[in-house]
Each structure stands twice: as structure tokens, then as C-alpha cells.
C-alpha positions as CSV (number, residue, x, y, z in Angstrom):
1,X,-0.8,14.9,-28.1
2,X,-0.6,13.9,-24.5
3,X,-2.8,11.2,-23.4
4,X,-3.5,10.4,-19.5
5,X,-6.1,8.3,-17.6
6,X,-5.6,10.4,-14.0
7,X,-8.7,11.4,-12.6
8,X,-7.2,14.5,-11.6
9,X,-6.3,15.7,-15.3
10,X,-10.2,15.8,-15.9
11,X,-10.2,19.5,-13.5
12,X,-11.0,22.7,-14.6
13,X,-7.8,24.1,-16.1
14,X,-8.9,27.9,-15.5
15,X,-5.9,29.7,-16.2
16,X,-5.8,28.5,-20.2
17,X,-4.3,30.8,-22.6
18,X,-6.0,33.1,-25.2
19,X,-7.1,30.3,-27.9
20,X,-7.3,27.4,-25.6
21,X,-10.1,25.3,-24.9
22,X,-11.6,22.6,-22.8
23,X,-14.3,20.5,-23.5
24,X,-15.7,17.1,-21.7
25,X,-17.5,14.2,-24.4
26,X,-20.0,12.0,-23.4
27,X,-21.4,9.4,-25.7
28,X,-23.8,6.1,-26.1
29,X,-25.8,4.1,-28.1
30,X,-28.5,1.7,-26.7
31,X,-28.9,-1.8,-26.9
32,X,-30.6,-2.1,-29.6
33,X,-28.9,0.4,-32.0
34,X,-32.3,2.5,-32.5
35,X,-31.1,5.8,-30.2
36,X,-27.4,7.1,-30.5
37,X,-26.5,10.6,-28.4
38,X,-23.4,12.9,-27.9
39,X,-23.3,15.4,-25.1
40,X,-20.3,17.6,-24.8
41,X,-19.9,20.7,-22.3
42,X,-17.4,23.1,-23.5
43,X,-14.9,26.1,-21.5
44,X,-13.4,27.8,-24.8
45,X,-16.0,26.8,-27.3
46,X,-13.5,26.3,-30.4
47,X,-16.2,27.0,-32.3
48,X,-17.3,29.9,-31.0
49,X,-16.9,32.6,-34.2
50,X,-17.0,34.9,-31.7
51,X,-14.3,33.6,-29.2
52,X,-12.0,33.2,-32.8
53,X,-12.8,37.2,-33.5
54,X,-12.1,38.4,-30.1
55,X,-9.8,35.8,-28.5
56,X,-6.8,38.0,-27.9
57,X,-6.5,38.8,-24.1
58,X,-10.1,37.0,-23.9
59,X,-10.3,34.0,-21.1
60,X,-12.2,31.1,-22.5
61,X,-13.8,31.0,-19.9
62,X,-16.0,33.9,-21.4
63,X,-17.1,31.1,-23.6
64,X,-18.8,28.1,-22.0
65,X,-21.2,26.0,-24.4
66,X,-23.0,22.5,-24.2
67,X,-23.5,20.9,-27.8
68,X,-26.3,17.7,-27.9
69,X,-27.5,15.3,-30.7
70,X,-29.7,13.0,-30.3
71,X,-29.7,10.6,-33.5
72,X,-32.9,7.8,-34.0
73,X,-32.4,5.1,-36.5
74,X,-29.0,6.6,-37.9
75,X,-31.0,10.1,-38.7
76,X,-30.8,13.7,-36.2
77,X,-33.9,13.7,-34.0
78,X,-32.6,16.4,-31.8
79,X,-29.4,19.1,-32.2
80,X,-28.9,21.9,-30.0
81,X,-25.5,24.1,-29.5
82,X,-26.1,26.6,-27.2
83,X,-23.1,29.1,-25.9
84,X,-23.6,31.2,-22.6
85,X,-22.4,34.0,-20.8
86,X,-19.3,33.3,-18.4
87,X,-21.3,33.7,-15.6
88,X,-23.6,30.7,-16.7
89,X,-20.4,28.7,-16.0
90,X,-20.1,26.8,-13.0
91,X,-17.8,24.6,-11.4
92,X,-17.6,22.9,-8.2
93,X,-14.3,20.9,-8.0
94,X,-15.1,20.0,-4.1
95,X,-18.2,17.7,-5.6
96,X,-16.7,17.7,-9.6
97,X,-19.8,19.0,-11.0
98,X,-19.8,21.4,-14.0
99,X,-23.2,23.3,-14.7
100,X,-23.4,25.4,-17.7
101,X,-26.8,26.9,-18.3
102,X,-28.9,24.8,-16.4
103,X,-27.4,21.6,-17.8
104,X,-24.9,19.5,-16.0
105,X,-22.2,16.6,-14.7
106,X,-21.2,15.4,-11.8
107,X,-18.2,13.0,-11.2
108,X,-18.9,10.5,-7.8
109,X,-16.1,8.4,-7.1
110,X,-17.2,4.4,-6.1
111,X,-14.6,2.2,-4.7
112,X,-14.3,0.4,-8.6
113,X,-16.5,2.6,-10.3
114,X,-16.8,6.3,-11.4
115,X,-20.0,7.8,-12.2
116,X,-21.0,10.5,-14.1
117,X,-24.7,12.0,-13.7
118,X,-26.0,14.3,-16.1
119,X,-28.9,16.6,-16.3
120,X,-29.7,17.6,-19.9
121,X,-32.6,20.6,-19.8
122,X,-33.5,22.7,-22.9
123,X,-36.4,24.2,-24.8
124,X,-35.3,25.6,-27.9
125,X,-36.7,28.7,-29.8
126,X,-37.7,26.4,-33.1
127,X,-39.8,23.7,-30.5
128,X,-37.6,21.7,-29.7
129,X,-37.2,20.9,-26.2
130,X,-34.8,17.7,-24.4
131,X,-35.3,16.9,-20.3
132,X,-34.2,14.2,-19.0
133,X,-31.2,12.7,-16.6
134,X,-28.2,10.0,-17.8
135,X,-25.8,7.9,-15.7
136,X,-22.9,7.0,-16.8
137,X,-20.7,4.0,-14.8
138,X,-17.8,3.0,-15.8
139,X,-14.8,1.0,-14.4
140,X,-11.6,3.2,-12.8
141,X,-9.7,3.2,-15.6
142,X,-6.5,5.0,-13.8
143,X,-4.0,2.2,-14.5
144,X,-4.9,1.6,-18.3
145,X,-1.5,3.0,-19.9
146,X,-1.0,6.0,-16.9
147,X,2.0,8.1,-18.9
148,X,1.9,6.6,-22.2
149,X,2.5,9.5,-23.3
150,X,4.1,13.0,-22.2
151,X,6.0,15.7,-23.9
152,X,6.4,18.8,-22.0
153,X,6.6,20.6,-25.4
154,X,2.6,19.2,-26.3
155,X,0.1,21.6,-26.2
156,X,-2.8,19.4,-25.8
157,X,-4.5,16.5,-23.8
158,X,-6.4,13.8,-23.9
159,X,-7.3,12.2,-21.1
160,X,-9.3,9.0,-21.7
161,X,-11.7,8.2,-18.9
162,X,-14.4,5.8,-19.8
163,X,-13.3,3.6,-22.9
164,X,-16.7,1.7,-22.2
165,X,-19.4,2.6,-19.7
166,X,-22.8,1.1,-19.0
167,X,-25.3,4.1,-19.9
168,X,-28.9,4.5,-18.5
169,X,-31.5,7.0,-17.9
170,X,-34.6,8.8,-19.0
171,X,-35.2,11.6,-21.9
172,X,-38.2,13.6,-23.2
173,X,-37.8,14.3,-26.2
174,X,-39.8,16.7,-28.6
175,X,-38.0,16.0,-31.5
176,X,-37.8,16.2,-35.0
177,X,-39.9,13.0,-36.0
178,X,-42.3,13.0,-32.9
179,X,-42.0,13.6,-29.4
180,X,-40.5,10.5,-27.0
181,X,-40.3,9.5,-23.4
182,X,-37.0,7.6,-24.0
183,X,-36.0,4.8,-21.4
184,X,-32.3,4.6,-22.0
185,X,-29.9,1.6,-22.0
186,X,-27.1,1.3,-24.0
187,X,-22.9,1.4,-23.7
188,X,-21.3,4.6,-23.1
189,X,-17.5,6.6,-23.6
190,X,-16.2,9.6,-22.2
191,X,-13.1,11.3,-22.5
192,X,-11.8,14.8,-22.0
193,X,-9.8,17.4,-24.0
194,X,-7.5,20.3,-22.9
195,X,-5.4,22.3,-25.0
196,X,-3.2,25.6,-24.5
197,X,-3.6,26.9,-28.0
198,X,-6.4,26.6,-30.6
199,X,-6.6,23.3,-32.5
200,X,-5.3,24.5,-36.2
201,X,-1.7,25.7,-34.8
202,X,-0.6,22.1,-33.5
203,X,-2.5,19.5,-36.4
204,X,-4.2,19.3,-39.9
205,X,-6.4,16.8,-39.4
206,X,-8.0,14.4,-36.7
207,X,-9.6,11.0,-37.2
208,X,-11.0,9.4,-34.1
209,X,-13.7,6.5,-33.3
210,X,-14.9,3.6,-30.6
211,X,-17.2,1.0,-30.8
212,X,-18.1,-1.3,-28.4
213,X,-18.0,-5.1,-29.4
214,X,-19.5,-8.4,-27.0
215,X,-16.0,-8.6,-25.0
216,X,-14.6,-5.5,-26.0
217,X,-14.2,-2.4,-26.9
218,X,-12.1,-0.2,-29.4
219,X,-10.7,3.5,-29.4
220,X,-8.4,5.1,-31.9
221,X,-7.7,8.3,-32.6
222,X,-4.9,9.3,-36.4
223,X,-3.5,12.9,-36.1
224,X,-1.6,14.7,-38.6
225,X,0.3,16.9,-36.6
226,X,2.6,19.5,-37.8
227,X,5.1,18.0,-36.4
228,X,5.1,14.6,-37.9
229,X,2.1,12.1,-37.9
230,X,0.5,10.5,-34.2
231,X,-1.9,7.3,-34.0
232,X,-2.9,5.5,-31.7
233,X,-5.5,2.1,-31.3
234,X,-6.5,0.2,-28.8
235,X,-8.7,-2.4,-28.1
236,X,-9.6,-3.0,-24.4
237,X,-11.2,-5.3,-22.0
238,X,-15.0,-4.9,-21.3
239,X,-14.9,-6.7,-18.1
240,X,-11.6,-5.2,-16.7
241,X,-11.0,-2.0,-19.1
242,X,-7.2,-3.2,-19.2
243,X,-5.8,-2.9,-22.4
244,X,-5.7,-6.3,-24.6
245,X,-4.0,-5.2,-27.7
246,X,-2.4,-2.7,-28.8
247,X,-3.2,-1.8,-32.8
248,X,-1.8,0.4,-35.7
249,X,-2.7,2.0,-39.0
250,X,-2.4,-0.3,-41.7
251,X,-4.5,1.8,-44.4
252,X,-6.8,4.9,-45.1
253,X,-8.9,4.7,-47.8
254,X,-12.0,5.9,-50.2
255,X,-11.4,9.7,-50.3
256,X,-14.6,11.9,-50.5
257,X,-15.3,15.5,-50.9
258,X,-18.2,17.2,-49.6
259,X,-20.5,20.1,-51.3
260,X,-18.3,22.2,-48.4
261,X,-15.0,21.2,-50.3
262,X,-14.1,19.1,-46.6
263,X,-12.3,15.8,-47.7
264,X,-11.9,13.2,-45.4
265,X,-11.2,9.0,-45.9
266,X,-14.2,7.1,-45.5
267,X,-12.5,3.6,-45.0
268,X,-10.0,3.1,-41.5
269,X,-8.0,-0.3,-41.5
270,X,-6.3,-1.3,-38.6
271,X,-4.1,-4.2,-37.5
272,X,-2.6,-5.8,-34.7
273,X,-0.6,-9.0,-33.5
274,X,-4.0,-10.8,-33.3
275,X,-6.8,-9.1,-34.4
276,X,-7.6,-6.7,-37.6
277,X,-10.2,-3.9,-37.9
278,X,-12.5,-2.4,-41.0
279,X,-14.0,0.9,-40.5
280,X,-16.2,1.9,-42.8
281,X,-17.6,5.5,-42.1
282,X,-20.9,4.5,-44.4
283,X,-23.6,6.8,-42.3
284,X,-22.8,10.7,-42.2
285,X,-24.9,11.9,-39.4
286,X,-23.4,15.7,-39.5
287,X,-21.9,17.2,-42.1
288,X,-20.1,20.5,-42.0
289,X,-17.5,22.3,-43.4
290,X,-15.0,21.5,-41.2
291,X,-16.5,19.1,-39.1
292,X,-17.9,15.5,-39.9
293,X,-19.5,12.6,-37.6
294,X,-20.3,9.2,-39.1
295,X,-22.0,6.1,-37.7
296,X,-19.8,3.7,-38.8
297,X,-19.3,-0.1,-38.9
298,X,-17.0,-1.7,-37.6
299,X,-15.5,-5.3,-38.3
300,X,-13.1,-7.0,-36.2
301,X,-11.4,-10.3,-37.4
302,X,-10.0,-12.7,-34.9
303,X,-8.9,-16.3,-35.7
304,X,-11.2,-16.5,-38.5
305,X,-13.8,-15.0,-37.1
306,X,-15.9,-11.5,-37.6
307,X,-17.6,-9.8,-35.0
308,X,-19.9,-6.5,-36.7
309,X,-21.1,-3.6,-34.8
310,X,-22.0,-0.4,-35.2
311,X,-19.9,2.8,-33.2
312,X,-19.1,6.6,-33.6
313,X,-16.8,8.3,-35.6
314,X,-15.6,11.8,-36.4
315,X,-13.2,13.9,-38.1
316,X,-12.1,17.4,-37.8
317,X,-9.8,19.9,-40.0
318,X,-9.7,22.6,-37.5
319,X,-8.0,25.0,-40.0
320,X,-11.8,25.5,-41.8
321,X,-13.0,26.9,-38.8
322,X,-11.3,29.4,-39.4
323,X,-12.9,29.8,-42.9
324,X,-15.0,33.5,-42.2
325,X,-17.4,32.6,-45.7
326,X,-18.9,29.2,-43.6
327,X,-19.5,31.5,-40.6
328,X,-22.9,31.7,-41.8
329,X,-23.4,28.4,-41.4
330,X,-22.2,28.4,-37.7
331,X,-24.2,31.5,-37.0
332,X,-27.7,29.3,-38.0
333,X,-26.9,26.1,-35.6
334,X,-25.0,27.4,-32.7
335,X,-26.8,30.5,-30.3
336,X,-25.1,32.8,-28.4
337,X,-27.8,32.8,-25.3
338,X,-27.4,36.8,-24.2
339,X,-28.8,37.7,-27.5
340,X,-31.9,37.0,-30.0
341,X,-31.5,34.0,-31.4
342,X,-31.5,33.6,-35.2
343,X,-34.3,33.9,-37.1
344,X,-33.9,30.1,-38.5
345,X,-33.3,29.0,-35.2
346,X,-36.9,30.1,-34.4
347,X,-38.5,28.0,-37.3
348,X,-38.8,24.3,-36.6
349,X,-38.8,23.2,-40.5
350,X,-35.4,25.8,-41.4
351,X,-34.0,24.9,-37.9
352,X,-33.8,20.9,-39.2
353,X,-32.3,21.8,-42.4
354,X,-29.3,22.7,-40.6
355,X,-28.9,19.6,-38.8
């Protein structure tokens, strides 16, 4: 895995092999822990069952898709996945904005800051329905670790943007629970990914969290590769976003199996010159069959003293996807816009089940 923090590695890659992908992550949680979201826009949906049937000599651009969950008090309030017709794509690398269906981000450039405004706008077949507008500022994180890594021979990127952004805005919601005019606060990451082949033919598995504590914030990602096993941790400063300390694995622990047969660890230790880390992955939020998110604790020890908070964490076996007897399961959450939607998409009480 490559990693960069250049502004200019977050483009459009639009000449991507059959199989690649692209997708940019947003992320917060507000101040007080009651609202938690994840907004990610897609060019190669890697999920797409039908990109995986008909990839060969496809573009993935042909694929464009925005994902959003919107989680209150650790449960789903709000999931959509919706993929669109190439032509719903749009990107404007003279202002950075990527609109994809109506939906959108746009990247403006401050003299410390970068900003990122989105515009989330969707009325689902089941009821459903999320409008509303998010800003996400952040420090210019260029000179964090620029080149860390690079191997001409690595298929994939990430390129770290926003370890910790401030996060505000307004939703309206009609949700699962009730509907809610959401005035949002909270702290914020964003990153972006880019790879030249699909997931399963470069790694097995892929751990990866942040959480953001009073002074700090934390990012690690554990990858077993093909090639040999990749982790990385860091914990970095609030205030400055330069890097404070540099953590590794020290243990994985508390297997678990899911109805789907997915196995993942539910317990993420991590150490470093000055400072140790518990995960505990104690809140699965979604749970597929090759695809898990947790809200997750988080316990940082420093001098003899613990600092708890609560962040986001996923894992990933991308191999499953490839599973054709769970495609059932994809085919109920994620709609293909240029045809009828599925018939549990269209019923508000079967529609939640899936979440």
C-alpha cells in the first residue's frame, strides 16, 4: 500500500484499469457522541455485483456510487447505497468538486486550511429521505510523513488527508426512529483510496480505525497483504496535525465469527515509545458478509494515565465479495438508479432489516 498526503493525489485517476476503483471517505461524530455518519463517493464501486460480472474491458467509470449511514445512539437511523449511470458522474478538477447524482464535494483551498463542502440529497423509495449540507475543515496536512511510503510495484493508495477535522452543518433527516432537523458539530476524517486492480488480488484482509482524543488523534490501518503483512499507527497532533508518535501492533485478539461465516478480531492493541492503545470493537453497527463497521472504544495510556473515547472502525475481506450466494444480500441494500429498485428497498419496515 502506498500512502501520501499530496493534495494532488486526491484527483480523478480516469484512466484506471478494468477492476480498479476509487473512492473518497468522509466521516464524524458530534460532540456529544449521540449522531455518528459516513459518506463515501465511489468511481469503480468495488461493490458493485455488476461492475465484478462485467468488469472486463468495462471503465469504472461506468460505475459511480455514493454510500451514507447515518448512526443515532450507536444504532442505523439512516443507510442508503445508491449506484448511477456514468453519466451521473461529474467532475470538475478546475474547482475539485465531484457530483454524483445530485450529491456532492467540493475541495477549497485556505491559506492553512482545506475545506471540504458537501451536499447530501436523497429520497429513497422505502421513505426515507436525507438533505442537508456538511463542512469539513481541516488543517493542510501536506507535510505529515509526504513519501512514507512508495513502491512503484504497489497497486494501491492511500492518501490521508484529514486525520482530524472540525465538522459542522445541517441534516433533515426522515429516518428510521423519527424524522430530525440535525444541527451538526462534531470532529471529522477524510482520506482517499485508489487502486489499479480490485481489492482481493493485492490483500486478505484489512483492519483500519481513528478516534479522536482531547489533544489528539489516532489512525491505524493492519493489512495482510499477499505479499507479506503492512501496519501502520499513528497518533497525531490536534492542534498542528504533525505526527507525535509513531505506534505498532502489539496484539490482535478475541476472534468472532458471524451468522455470514466473516471472522474478524474484535480486540486491537497497540504500542508505542510513550503511549499504549486498547481497541475494543464492542458496537457492530453493520454487519455483512464481507464487510464489518464497529463503534469502538478506544483507551489510550500515557504516564499512568487513561484517556476513553469512542471512534470508528472497520474491516474488510474483499475476497467474499466475490462470494455470488451473498449477492442477494447486496442486491437488497445497494440500487442500481437506471432500473426499478428492489422490491424491499420499496418497504420501509424490510428496507431496515437490511441495515
Amino acid at each position: 500500500m502506498n500512502i501520501s498526503t499530496l493534495l494532488r493525489d486526491e484527483s480523478l485517476y480516469d484512466e484506471k484499469p478494468a477492476g480498479g476503483y476509487q473512492w473518497w471517505y468522509f466521516d464524524a461524530i458530534s460532540l456529544d457522541e449521540q449522531w455518528a455518519l459516513v459518506i463515501i463517493f465511489y468511481h469503480g464501486n468495488p461493490f458493485s455485483t455488476k461492475y465484478i460480472r462485467e468488469k472486463l474491458g468495462k471503465n469504472p467509470g461506468y460505475y459511480p456510487a455514493i454510500s451514507v449511514s447515518v448512526y443515532n445512539k450507536l444504532n442505523a437511523e439512516y443507510y442508503s447505497f445508491l449506484e448511477f449511470e456514468h453519466s451521473k458522474f461529474i467532475w470538475d478538477e478546475e474547482n475539485f468538486n465531484c457530483s454524483i447524482g445530485g450529491n456532492s464535494f467540493q475541495r477549497n483551498v485556505k491559506t492553512w486550511d482545506v475545506e471540504y463542502d458537501l451536499l447530501i440529497n436523497q429520497a429513497l423509495p422505502s421513505g426515507h429521505s436525507l438533505f442537508g449540507k456538511l463542512k469539513f475543515i481541516g488543517l493542510n496536512s501536506e507535510q505529515m510523513f509526504v513519501g512514507r511510503k512508495k513502491d512503484r510495484q504497489e497497486k494501491h493508495l492511500w492518501n490521508l488527508i484529514h486525520p482530524h477535522a472540525k465538522v459542522v452543518g445541517s441534516l433533515k433527516l426522515k429516518g428510521k426512529s423519527d424524522s430530525y432537523h440535525i444541527g451538526f458539530s462534531g470532529n471529522g476524517y477524510h482520506d482517499h483510496n485508489l487502486g489499479f486492480e480490485p481489492m482481493k488480488d493485492s490483500f486478505e484482509d484489512w483492519y483500519w480505525g481513528r478516534v479522536h482524543f482531547e489533544k489528539e488523534t489516532l489512525v491505524y490501518y493492519m493489512m495482510n497483504q499477499k505479499k507479506g503483512f503492512q501496519q501502520e499507527a499513528w497518533l497525531f497532533d490536534r492542534a498542528t496535525s504533525k505526527m507525535k508518535e509513531n505506534l505498532s501492533l502489539e496484539s490482535m485478539s478475541r476472534t468472532k465469527k458471524n451468522r455470514l461465516g466473516l471472522k474478524s478480531e474484535r480486540e486491537i492493541n497497540l504500542i508505542g515509545d510513550r503511549s499504549k492503545v486498547r481497541v475494543v470493537q464492542n458496537k457492530l453497527i453493520d454487519n455483512g458478509p464481507f464487510y464489518q463497521r464497529f463503534i469502538s472504544k478506544f483507551i489510550l495510556t500515557r504516564d499512568g494515565k487513561e484517556s476513553v473515547k469512542t471512534g470508528i472502525t472497520e474491516y474488510i475481506n474483499p475476497s467474499r465479495i466475490y462470494l455470488e450466494k451473498y449477492w442477494w444480500m447486496v442486491h437488497m441494500r445497494l440500487r442500481y438508479m437506471n432500473e426499478e429498485p428492489h422490491w424491499v428497498q420499496k418497504k420501509k419496515m424490510f428496507y431496515e432489516w437490511t441495515w
